[in-house]
ROGUGU-652206 format. One record per residue: residue in three letters; x negated, y, z of N, C-alpha, C in turn. Coordinates in steps of 0.02 Angstrom, whole numbers, always signed. Example, Ala and Ser with C-alpha at 12.3 -4.5 7.8 and 13.67 -1.06 7.14 Angstrom:
! residues 2
ALA_-660_-284_+390_-615_-225_+390_-660_-165_+390;
SER_-642_-112_+354_-684_-53_+357_-645_+2_+394;
//
This chain:
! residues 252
UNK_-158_-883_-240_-97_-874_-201_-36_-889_-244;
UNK_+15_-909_-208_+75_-909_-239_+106_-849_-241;
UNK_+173_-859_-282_+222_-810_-275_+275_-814_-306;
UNK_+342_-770_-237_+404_-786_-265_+435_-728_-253;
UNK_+509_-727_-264_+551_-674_-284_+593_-672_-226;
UNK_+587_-616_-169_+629_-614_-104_+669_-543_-129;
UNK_+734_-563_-151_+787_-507_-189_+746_-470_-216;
UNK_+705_-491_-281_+687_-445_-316_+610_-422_-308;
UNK_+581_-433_-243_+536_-416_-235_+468_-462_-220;
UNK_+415_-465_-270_+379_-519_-272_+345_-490_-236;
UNK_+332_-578_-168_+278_-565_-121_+246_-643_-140;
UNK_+174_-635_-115_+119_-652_-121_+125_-704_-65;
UNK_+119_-766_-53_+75_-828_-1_+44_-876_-37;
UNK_+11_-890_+22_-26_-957_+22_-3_-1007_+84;
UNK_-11_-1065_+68_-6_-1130_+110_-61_-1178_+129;
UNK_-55_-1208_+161_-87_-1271_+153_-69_-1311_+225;
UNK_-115_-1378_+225_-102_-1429_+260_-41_-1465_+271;
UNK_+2_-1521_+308_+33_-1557_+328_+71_-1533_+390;
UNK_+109_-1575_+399_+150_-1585_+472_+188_-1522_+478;
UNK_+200_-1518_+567_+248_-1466_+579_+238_-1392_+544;
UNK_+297_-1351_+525_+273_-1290_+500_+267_-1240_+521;
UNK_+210_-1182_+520_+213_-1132_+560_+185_-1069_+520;
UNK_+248_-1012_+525_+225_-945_+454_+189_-901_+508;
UNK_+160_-893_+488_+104_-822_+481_+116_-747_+477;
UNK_+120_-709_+498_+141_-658_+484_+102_-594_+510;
UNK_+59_-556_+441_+17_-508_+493_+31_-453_+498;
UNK_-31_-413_+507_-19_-341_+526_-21_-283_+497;
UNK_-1_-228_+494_+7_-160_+439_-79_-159_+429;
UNK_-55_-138_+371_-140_-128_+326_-168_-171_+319;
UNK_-168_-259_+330_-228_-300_+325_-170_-351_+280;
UNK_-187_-414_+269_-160_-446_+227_-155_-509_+235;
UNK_-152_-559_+216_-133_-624_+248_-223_-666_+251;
UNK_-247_-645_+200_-324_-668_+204_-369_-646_+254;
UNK_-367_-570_+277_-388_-552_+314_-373_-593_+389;
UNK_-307_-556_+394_-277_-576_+457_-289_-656_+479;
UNK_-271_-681_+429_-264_-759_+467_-340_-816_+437;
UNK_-349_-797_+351_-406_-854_+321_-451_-843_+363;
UNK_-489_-764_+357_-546_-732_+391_-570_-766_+450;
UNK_-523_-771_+490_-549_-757_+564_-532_-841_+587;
UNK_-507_-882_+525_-518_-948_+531_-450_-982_+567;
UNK_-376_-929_+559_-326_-999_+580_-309_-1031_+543;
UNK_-323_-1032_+484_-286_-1089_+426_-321_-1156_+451;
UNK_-389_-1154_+455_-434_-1202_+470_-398_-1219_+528;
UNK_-414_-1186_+579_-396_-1220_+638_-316_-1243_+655;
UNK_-274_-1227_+624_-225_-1243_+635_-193_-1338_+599;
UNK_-229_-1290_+527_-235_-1360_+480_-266_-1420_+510;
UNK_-311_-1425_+541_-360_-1445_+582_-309_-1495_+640;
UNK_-261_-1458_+658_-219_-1476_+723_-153_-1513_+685;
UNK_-139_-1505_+621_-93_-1558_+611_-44_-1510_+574;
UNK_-46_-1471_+563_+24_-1415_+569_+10_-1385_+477;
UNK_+83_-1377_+455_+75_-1339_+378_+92_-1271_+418;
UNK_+38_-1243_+360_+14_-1170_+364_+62_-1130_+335;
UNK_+82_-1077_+343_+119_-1038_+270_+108_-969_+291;
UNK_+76_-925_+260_+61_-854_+282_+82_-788_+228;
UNK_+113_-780_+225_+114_-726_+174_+95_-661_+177;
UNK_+92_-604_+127_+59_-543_+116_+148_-514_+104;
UNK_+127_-467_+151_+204_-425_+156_+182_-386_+108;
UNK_+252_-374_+122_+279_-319_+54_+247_-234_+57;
UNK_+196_-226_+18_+169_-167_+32_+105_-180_+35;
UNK_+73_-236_+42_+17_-263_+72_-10_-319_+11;
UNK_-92_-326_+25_-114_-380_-12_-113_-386_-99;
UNK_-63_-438_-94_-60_-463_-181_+17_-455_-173;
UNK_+50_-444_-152_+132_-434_-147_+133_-369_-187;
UNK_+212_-336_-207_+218_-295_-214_+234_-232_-198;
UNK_+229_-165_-231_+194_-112_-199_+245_-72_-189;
UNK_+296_-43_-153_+333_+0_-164_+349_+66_-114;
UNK_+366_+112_-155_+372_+164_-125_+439_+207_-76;
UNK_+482_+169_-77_+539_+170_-66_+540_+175_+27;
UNK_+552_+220_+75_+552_+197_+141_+635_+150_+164;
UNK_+687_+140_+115_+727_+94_+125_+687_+17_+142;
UNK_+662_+1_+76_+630_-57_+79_+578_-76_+154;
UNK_+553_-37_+184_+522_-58_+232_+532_-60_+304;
UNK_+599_-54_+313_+602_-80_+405_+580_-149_+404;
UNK_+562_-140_+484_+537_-225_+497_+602_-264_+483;
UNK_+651_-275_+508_+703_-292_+517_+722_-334_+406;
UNK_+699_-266_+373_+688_-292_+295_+659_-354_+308;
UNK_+591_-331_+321_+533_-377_+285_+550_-419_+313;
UNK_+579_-459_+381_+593_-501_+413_+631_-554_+361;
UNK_+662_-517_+307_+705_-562_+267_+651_-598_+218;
UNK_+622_-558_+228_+554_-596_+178_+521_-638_+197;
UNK_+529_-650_+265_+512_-716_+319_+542_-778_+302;
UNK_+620_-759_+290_+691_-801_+273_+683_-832_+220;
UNK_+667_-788_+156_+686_-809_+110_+633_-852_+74;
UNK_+565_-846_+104_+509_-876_+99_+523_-953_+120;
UNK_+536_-964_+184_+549_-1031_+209_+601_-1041_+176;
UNK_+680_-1020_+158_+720_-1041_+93_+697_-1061_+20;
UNK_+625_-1030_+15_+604_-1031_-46_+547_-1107_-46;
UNK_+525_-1119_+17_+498_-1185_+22_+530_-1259_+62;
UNK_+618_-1250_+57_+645_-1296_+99_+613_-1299_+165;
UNK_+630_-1270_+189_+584_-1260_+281_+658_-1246_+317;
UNK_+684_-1282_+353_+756_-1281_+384_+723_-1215_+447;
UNK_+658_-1250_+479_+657_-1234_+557_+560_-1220_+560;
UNK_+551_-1160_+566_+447_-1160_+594_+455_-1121_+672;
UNK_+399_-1119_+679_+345_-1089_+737_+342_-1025_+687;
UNK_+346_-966_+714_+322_-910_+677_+271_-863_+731;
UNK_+217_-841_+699_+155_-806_+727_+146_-739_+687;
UNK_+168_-692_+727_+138_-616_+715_+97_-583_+741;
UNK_+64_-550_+718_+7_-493_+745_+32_-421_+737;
UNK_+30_-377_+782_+57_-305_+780_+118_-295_+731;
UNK_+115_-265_+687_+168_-262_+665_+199_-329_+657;
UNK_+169_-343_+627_+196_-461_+607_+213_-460_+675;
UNK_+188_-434_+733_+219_-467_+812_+294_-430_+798;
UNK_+319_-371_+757_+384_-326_+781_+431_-383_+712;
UNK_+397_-393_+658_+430_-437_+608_+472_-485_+637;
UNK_+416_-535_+662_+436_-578_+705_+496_-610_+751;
UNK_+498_-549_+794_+544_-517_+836_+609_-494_+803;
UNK_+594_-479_+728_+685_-470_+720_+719_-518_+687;
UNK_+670_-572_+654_+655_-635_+629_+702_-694_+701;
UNK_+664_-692_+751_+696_-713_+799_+756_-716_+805;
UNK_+781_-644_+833_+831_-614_+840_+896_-608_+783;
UNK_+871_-628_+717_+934_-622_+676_+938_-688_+647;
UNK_+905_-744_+646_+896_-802_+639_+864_-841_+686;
UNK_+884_-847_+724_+866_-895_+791_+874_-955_+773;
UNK_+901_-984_+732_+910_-1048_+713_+863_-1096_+654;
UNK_+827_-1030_+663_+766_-1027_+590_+690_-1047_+623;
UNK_+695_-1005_+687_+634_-1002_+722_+623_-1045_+790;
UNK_+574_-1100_+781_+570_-1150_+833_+539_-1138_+909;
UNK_+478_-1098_+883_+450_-1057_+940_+418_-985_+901;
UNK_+396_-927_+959_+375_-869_+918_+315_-851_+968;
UNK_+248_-824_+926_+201_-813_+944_+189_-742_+940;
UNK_+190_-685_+989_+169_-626_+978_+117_-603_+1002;
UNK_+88_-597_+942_+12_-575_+957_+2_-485_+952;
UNK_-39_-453_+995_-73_-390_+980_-34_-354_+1012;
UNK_+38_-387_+1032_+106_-311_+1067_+136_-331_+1129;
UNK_+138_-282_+1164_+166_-306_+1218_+231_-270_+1222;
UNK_+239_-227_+1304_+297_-176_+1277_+314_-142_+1257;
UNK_+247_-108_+1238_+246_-72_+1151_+302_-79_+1114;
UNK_+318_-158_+1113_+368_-191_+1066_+437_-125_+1075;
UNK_+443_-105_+1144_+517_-99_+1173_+496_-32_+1168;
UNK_+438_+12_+1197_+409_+81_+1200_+397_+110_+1156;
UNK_+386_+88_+1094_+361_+115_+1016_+280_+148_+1032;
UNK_+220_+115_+975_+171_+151_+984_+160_+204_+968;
UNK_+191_+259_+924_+178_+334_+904_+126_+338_+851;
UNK_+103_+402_+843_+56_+403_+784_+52_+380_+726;
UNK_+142_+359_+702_+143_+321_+632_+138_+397_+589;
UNK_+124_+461_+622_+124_+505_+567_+68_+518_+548;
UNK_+24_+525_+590_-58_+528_+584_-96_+496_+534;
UNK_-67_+416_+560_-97_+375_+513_-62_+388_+447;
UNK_+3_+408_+438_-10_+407_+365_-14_+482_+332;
UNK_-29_+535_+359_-62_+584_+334_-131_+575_+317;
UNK_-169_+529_+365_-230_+511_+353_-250_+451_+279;
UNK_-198_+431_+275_-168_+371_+211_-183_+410_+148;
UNK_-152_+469_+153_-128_+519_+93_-169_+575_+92;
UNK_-210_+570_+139_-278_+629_+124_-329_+638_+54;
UNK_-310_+662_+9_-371_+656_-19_-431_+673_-14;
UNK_-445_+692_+39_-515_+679_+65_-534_+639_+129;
UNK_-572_+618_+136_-551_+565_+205_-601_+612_+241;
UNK_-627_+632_+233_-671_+676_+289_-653_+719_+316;
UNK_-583_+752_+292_-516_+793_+327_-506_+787_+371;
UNK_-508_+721_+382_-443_+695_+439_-483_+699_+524;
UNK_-449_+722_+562_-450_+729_+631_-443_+682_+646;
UNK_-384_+635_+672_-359_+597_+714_-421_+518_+725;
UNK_-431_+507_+767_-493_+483_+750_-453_+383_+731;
UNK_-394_+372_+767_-361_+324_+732_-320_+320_+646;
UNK_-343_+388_+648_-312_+396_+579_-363_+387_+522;
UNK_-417_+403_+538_-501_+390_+522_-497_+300_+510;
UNK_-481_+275_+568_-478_+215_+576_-439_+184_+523;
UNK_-378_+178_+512_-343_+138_+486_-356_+182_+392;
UNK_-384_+231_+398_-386_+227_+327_-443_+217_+319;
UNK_-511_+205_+347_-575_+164_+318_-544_+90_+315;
UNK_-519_+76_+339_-478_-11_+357_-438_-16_+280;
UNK_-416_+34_+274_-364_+20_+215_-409_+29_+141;
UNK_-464_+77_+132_-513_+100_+87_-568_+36_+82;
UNK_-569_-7_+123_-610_-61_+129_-583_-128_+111;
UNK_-497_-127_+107_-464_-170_+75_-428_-173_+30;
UNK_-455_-117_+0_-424_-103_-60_-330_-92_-63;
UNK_-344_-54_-10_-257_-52_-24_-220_+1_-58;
UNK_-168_-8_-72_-143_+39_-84_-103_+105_-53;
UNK_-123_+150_-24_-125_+201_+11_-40_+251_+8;
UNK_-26_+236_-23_+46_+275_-17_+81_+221_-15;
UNK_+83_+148_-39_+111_+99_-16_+128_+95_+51;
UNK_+59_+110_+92_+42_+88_+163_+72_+143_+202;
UNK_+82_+199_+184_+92_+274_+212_+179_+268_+221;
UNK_+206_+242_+138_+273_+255_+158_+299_+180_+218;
UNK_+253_+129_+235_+274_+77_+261_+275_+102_+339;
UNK_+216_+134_+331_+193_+142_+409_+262_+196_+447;
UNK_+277_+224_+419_+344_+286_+416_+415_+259_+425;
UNK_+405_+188_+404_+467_+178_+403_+475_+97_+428;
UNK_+440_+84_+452_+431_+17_+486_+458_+0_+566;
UNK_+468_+69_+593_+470_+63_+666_+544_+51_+686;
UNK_+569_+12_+665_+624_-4_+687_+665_-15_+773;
UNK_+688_+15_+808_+676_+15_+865_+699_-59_+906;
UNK_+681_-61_+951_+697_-161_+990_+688_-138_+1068;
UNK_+778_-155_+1070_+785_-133_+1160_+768_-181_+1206;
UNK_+759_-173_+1263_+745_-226_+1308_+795_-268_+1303;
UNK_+874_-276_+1284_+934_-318_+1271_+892_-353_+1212;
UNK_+889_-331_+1167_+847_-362_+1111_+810_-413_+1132;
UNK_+752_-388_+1143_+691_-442_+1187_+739_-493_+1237;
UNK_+772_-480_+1257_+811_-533_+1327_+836_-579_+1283;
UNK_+858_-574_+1216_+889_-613_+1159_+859_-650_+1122;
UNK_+786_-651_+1139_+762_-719_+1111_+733_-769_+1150;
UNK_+775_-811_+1126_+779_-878_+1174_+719_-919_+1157;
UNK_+694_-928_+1117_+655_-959_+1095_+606_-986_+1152;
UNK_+550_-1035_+1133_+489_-1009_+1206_+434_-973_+1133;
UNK_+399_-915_+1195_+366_-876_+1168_+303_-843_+1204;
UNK_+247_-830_+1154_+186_-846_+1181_+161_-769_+1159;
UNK_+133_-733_+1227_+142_-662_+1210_+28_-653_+1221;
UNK_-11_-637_+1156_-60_-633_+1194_-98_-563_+1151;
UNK_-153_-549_+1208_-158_-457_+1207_-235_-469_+1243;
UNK_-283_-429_+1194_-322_-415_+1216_-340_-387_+1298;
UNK_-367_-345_+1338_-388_-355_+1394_-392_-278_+1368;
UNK_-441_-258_+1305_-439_-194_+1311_-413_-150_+1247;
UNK_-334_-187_+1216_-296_-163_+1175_-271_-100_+1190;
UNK_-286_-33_+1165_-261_-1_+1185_-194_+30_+1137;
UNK_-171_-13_+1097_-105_-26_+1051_-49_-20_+1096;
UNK_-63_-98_+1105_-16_-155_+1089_+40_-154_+1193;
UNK_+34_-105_+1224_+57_-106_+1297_+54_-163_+1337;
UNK_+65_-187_+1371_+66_-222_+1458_+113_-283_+1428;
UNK_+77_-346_+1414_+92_-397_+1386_+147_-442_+1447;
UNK_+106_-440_+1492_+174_-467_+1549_+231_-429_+1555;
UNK_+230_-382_+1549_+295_-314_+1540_+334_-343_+1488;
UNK_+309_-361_+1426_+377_-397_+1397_+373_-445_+1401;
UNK_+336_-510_+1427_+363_-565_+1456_+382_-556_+1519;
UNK_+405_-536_+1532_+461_-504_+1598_+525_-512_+1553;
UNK_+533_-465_+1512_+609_-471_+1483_+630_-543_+1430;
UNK_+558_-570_+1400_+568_-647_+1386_+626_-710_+1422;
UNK_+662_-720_+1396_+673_-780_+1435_+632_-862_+1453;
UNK_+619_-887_+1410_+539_-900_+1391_+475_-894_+1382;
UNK_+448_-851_+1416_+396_-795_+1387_+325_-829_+1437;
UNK_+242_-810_+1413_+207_-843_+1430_+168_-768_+1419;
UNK_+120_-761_+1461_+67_-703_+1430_-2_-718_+1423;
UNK_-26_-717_+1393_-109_-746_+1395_-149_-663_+1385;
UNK_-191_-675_+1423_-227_-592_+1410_-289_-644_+1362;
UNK_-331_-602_+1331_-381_-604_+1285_-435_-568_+1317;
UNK_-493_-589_+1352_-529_-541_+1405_-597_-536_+1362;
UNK_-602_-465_+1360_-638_-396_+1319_-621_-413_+1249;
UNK_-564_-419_+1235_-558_-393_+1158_-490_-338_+1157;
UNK_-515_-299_+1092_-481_-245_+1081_-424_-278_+1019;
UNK_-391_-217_+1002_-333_-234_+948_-366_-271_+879;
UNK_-438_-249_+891_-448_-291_+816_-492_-326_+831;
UNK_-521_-356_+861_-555_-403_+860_-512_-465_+913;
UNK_-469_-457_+928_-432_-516_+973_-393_-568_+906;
UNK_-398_-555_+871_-376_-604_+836_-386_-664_+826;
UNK_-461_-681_+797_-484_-746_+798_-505_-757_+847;
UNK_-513_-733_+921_-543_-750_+953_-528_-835_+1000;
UNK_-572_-856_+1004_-575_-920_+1002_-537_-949_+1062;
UNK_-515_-913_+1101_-481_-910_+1186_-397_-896_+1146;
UNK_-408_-864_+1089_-350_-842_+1075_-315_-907_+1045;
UNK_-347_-948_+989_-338_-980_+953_-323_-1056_+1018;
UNK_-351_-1045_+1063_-357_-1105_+1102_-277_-1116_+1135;
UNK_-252_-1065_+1157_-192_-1029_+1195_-142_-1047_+1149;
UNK_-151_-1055_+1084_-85_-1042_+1045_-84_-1113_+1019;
UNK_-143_-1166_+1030_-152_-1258_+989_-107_-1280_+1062;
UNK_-125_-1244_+1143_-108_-1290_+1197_-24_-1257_+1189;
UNK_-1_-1193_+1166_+65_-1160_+1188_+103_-1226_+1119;
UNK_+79_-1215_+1072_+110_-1252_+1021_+138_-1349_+1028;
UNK_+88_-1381_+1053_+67_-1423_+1086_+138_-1440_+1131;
UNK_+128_-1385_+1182_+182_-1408_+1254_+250_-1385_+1230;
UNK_+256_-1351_+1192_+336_-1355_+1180_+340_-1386_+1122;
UNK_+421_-1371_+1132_+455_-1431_+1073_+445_-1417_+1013;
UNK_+425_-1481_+959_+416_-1463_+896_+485_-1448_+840;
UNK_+472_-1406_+812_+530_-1387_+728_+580_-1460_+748;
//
Protein backbone atom coordinates (compact mmCIF):
# COMPACT_ATOMS: atom_id res chain seq x y z
CA UNK A 1 0.00 0.00 0.00
CA UNK A 2 0.80 3.49 -0.32
CA UNK A 3 0.81 6.34 1.90
CA UNK A 4 0.34 9.95 2.46
CA UNK A 5 -0.05 12.78 4.82
CA UNK A 6 -3.90 14.19 4.99
CA UNK A 7 -3.01 17.29 7.65
CA UNK A 8 -0.86 15.28 9.50
CA UNK A 9 -2.47 12.19 9.45
CA UNK A 10 -1.04 9.19 7.59
CA UNK A 11 -3.60 7.14 5.73
CA UNK A 12 -2.97 4.05 3.95
CA UNK A 13 -4.23 3.29 -0.15
CA UNK A 14 -3.84 1.38 -2.83
CA UNK A 15 -4.55 1.91 -6.64
CA UNK A 16 -4.50 0.42 -9.65
CA UNK A 17 -5.63 0.23 -13.30
CA UNK A 18 -6.29 3.01 -16.03
CA UNK A 19 -8.96 5.31 -17.31
CA UNK A 20 -11.77 7.10 -15.58
CA UNK A 21 -11.29 7.45 -11.72
CA UNK A 22 -13.30 6.09 -9.10
CA UNK A 23 -12.37 6.18 -4.90
CA UNK A 24 -13.50 3.63 -2.81
CA UNK A 25 -14.53 4.21 0.35
CA UNK A 26 -15.47 1.57 3.06
CA UNK A 27 -17.03 0.67 6.03
CA UNK A 28 -16.44 1.05 10.02
CA UNK A 29 -14.36 -1.86 11.16
CA UNK A 30 -13.28 -3.44 7.83
CA UNK A 31 -10.61 -1.90 5.64
CA UNK A 32 -10.02 -1.20 2.14
CA UNK A 33 -8.77 -4.95 1.40
CA UNK A 34 -11.49 -6.38 2.93
CA UNK A 35 -14.19 -4.20 1.72
CA UNK A 36 -13.32 -3.77 -1.82
CA UNK A 37 -9.88 -6.45 -2.91
CA UNK A 38 -11.82 -9.39 -1.09
CA UNK A 39 -14.99 -9.52 -2.57
CA UNK A 40 -13.26 -8.70 -6.00
CA UNK A 41 -14.06 -4.83 -7.12
CA UNK A 42 -10.61 -3.87 -7.91
CA UNK A 43 -10.71 -6.74 -10.44
CA UNK A 44 -13.83 -6.03 -11.73
CA UNK A 45 -13.78 -2.59 -12.01
CA UNK A 46 -10.13 -2.60 -13.36
CA UNK A 47 -11.50 -5.07 -15.68
CA UNK A 48 -14.12 -2.29 -16.97
CA UNK A 49 -11.59 0.36 -17.79
CA UNK A 50 -11.72 2.57 -14.72
CA UNK A 51 -8.53 3.61 -12.12
CA UNK A 52 -9.19 2.24 -8.84
CA UNK A 53 -8.23 4.25 -5.69
CA UNK A 54 -9.49 2.89 -2.29
CA UNK A 55 -8.19 3.89 0.83
CA UNK A 56 -8.09 2.64 4.61
CA UNK A 57 -9.65 5.38 6.75
CA UNK A 58 -8.37 6.83 9.43
CA UNK A 59 -8.74 4.49 12.39
CA UNK A 60 -8.84 1.54 10.18
CA UNK A 61 -6.46 -0.92 8.33
CA UNK A 62 -2.79 0.31 7.76
CA UNK A 63 -3.75 4.10 8.27
CA UNK A 64 -3.32 5.72 11.40
CA UNK A 65 -4.65 5.05 14.79
CA UNK A 66 -6.07 7.70 16.85
CA UNK A 67 -7.79 8.29 19.78
CA UNK A 68 -9.09 11.59 19.70
CA UNK A 69 -13.20 11.74 19.02
CA UNK A 70 -12.43 15.33 17.29
CA UNK A 71 -10.61 13.57 14.58
CA UNK A 72 -13.47 11.34 13.60
CA UNK A 73 -16.70 12.88 12.24
CA UNK A 74 -17.57 11.68 8.87
CA UNK A 75 -17.70 15.04 7.60
CA UNK A 76 -13.44 14.86 8.88
CA UNK A 77 -12.64 11.85 7.20
CA UNK A 78 -14.42 13.11 4.13
CA UNK A 79 -11.37 15.48 3.90
CA UNK A 80 -9.33 12.53 3.63
CA UNK A 81 -11.33 11.76 0.50
CA UNK A 82 -10.08 15.43 -0.72
CA UNK A 83 -6.91 15.43 0.07
CA UNK A 84 -6.19 11.95 -1.30
CA UNK A 85 -7.42 12.85 -4.87
CA UNK A 86 -5.28 16.34 -4.25
CA UNK A 87 -2.59 14.08 -3.33
CA UNK A 88 -2.93 12.07 -6.76
CA UNK A 89 -3.86 15.09 -9.22
CA UNK A 90 -7.51 13.74 -9.63
CA UNK A 91 -9.48 17.16 -10.48
CA UNK A 92 -12.99 15.04 -10.66
CA UNK A 93 -13.97 10.77 -9.65
CA UNK A 94 -17.04 8.59 -9.20
CA UNK A 95 -16.90 7.98 -5.45
CA UNK A 96 -18.35 4.51 -3.88
CA UNK A 97 -19.19 3.99 -0.19
CA UNK A 98 -20.37 1.23 1.88
CA UNK A 99 -22.17 2.03 5.30
CA UNK A 100 -20.30 4.26 6.89
CA UNK A 101 -18.07 5.04 3.45
CA UNK A 102 -21.98 5.41 2.15
CA UNK A 103 -22.32 8.58 5.18
CA UNK A 104 -18.39 9.70 4.10
CA UNK A 105 -19.45 9.92 0.84
CA UNK A 106 -22.39 11.95 1.32
CA UNK A 107 -20.54 14.76 3.02
CA UNK A 108 -17.82 14.38 0.36
CA UNK A 109 -20.66 15.19 -2.09
CA UNK A 110 -22.11 17.77 -0.32
CA UNK A 111 -19.00 19.91 0.56
CA UNK A 112 -17.24 19.35 -2.69
CA UNK A 113 -19.58 18.76 -5.37
CA UNK A 114 -17.25 19.84 -7.81
CA UNK A 115 -14.90 17.01 -6.82
CA UNK A 116 -17.48 14.28 -7.21
CA UNK A 117 -18.69 13.08 -10.73
CA UNK A 118 -21.19 10.54 -9.67
CA UNK A 119 -21.80 8.87 -6.02
CA UNK A 120 -22.49 5.34 -5.23
CA UNK A 121 -24.20 4.50 -1.88
CA UNK A 122 -23.97 1.32 -0.92
CA UNK A 123 -25.42 -0.58 2.42
CA UNK A 124 -27.67 2.89 3.58
CA UNK A 125 -30.63 4.01 2.85
CA UNK A 126 -32.61 6.47 5.09
CA UNK A 127 -30.75 5.40 7.78
CA UNK A 128 -28.53 8.00 6.10
CA UNK A 129 -31.23 10.83 7.35
CA UNK A 130 -32.69 8.48 10.54
CA UNK A 131 -29.33 7.57 12.22
CA UNK A 132 -28.80 3.76 12.95
CA UNK A 133 -28.31 3.76 16.91
CA UNK A 134 -26.33 1.32 18.84
CA UNK A 135 -23.02 3.21 18.22
CA UNK A 136 -22.82 2.68 22.10
CA UNK A 137 -23.14 -1.00 22.29
CA UNK A 138 -20.86 -1.58 19.74
CA UNK A 139 -18.29 0.18 21.29
CA UNK A 140 -18.68 -1.01 24.81
CA UNK A 141 -18.49 -4.29 23.16
CA UNK A 142 -15.02 -2.86 21.36
CA UNK A 143 -13.64 -2.14 24.90
CA UNK A 144 -14.75 -5.26 26.72
CA UNK A 145 -12.10 -7.09 27.98
CA UNK A 146 -13.74 -10.03 27.81
CA UNK A 147 -15.74 -10.68 24.79
CA UNK A 148 -17.90 -13.24 26.32
CA UNK A 149 -19.42 -10.28 28.47
CA UNK A 150 -21.04 -8.78 26.01
CA UNK A 151 -24.90 -9.05 25.55
CA UNK A 152 -25.80 -7.14 22.60
CA UNK A 153 -25.73 -9.71 20.11
CA UNK A 154 -24.57 -6.92 17.28
CA UNK A 155 -22.09 -5.93 19.58
CA UNK A 156 -20.83 -9.68 19.64
CA UNK A 157 -20.87 -9.07 16.02
CA UNK A 158 -18.81 -6.25 15.16
CA UNK A 159 -16.24 -7.13 17.76
CA UNK A 160 -15.57 -10.83 16.44
CA UNK A 161 -15.37 -8.75 12.95
CA UNK A 162 -12.91 -6.42 14.46
CA UNK A 163 -10.82 -9.43 16.61
CA UNK A 164 -10.63 -11.22 13.21
CA UNK A 165 -9.08 -8.16 11.56
CA UNK A 166 -6.90 -7.36 13.66
CA UNK A 167 -8.02 -4.10 14.56
CA UNK A 168 -7.48 -1.88 16.74
CA UNK A 169 -10.24 -1.73 19.30
CA UNK A 170 -10.26 1.62 21.01
CA UNK A 171 -9.31 3.09 17.70
CA UNK A 172 -12.63 1.65 16.39
CA UNK A 173 -14.67 2.44 19.70
CA UNK A 174 -13.66 6.09 19.80
CA UNK A 175 -14.60 6.24 15.81
CA UNK A 176 -17.75 4.49 16.13
CA UNK A 177 -18.82 7.36 18.96
CA UNK A 178 -18.04 9.93 17.07
CA UNK A 179 -18.69 9.32 13.48
CA UNK A 180 -22.42 9.97 13.34
CA UNK A 181 -22.55 13.10 12.07
CA UNK A 182 -26.10 14.04 11.45
CA UNK A 183 -27.50 14.57 7.37
CA UNK A 184 -30.98 16.22 6.98
CA UNK A 185 -33.24 15.44 4.33
CA UNK A 186 -32.14 19.33 2.93
CA UNK A 187 -28.77 17.70 2.95
CA UNK A 188 -29.63 14.64 0.85
CA UNK A 189 -31.89 17.06 -1.61
CA UNK A 190 -28.27 18.78 -2.09
CA UNK A 191 -26.65 16.36 -3.96
CA UNK A 192 -26.95 16.84 -7.34
CA UNK A 193 -24.87 14.49 -8.54
CA UNK A 194 -26.58 11.16 -10.26
CA UNK A 195 -26.54 8.58 -7.60
CA UNK A 196 -26.81 4.95 -7.26
CA UNK A 197 -28.40 3.88 -3.93
CA UNK A 198 -28.12 -0.18 -3.46
CA UNK A 199 -29.30 -2.31 -0.24
CA UNK A 200 -29.59 -5.63 0.38
CA UNK A 201 -33.29 -7.10 0.45
CA UNK A 202 -32.60 -8.23 3.95
CA UNK A 203 -30.29 -5.35 5.44
CA UNK A 204 -31.45 -4.81 8.52
CA UNK A 205 -28.84 -1.61 8.94
CA UNK A 206 -28.90 0.28 6.33
CA UNK A 207 -33.21 1.59 6.12
CA UNK A 208 -35.64 1.82 2.98
CA UNK A 209 -33.26 2.53 0.08
CA UNK A 210 -36.04 4.16 -2.14
CA UNK A 211 -36.85 6.43 0.93
CA UNK A 212 -33.69 8.23 0.24
CA UNK A 213 -33.83 8.08 -3.33
CA UNK A 214 -36.99 9.91 -2.91
CA UNK A 215 -35.08 12.89 -1.50
CA UNK A 216 -32.19 12.30 -4.32
CA UNK A 217 -32.42 14.50 -7.08
CA UNK A 218 -30.79 11.96 -9.21
CA UNK A 219 -31.21 9.01 -7.30
CA UNK A 220 -31.62 5.25 -8.63
CA UNK A 221 -32.33 2.31 -6.05
CA UNK A 222 -31.27 -1.14 -6.81
CA UNK A 223 -32.37 -3.65 -4.05
CA UNK A 224 -29.78 -6.66 -3.68
CA UNK A 225 -32.33 -9.73 -3.30
CA UNK A 226 -31.43 -12.02 -0.12
CA UNK A 227 -28.43 -10.35 0.94
CA UNK A 228 -27.88 -8.91 4.28
CA UNK A 229 -25.50 -5.91 5.38
CA UNK A 230 -22.57 -8.07 4.97
CA UNK A 231 -22.69 -10.13 2.48
CA UNK A 232 -24.29 -7.61 -0.23
CA UNK A 233 -21.20 -6.35 -1.09
CA UNK A 234 -19.56 -8.33 -3.66
CA UNK A 235 -22.47 -9.59 -4.68
CA UNK A 236 -22.40 -10.08 -8.25
CA UNK A 237 -26.05 -8.30 -9.06
CA UNK A 238 -24.41 -5.71 -7.01
CA UNK A 239 -21.30 -5.27 -8.93
CA UNK A 240 -23.42 -5.59 -12.19
CA UNK A 241 -25.75 -2.41 -11.14
CA UNK A 242 -22.89 -0.20 -10.43
CA UNK A 243 -20.52 -1.30 -14.29
CA UNK A 244 -24.34 -0.47 -16.08
CA UNK A 245 -25.06 2.86 -13.40
CA UNK A 246 -21.37 3.92 -14.15
CA UNK A 247 -21.59 3.20 -17.84
CA UNK A 248 -24.97 5.40 -18.43
CA UNK A 249 -23.98 8.47 -16.87
CA UNK A 250 -21.59 10.96 -17.59
CA UNK A 251 -17.98 10.29 -17.21
CA UNK A 252 -15.28 12.57 -14.69
Amino acid sequence: MERFSSDGVEIAFRQAGEGHPIMLVHGFASNSSINWVGPGWFDTLTDAGYRVIALDNRGHGASEKLYDPAAYPARVMAQDVRRLLDHLDIERAAVMGYSMGARISAFFSMDAPERVSRVLFGGLGINMVRGIGGSEEIADALRASDPSTIVSQTGKTFRAFADQTGSDLEALATCILASRDPISEADVRSIAQPALVSIGTRDVVAGEGQALVDLLPHGRFVPLDRRDHMNAVGDKAHKDAVLAFLAETSSP
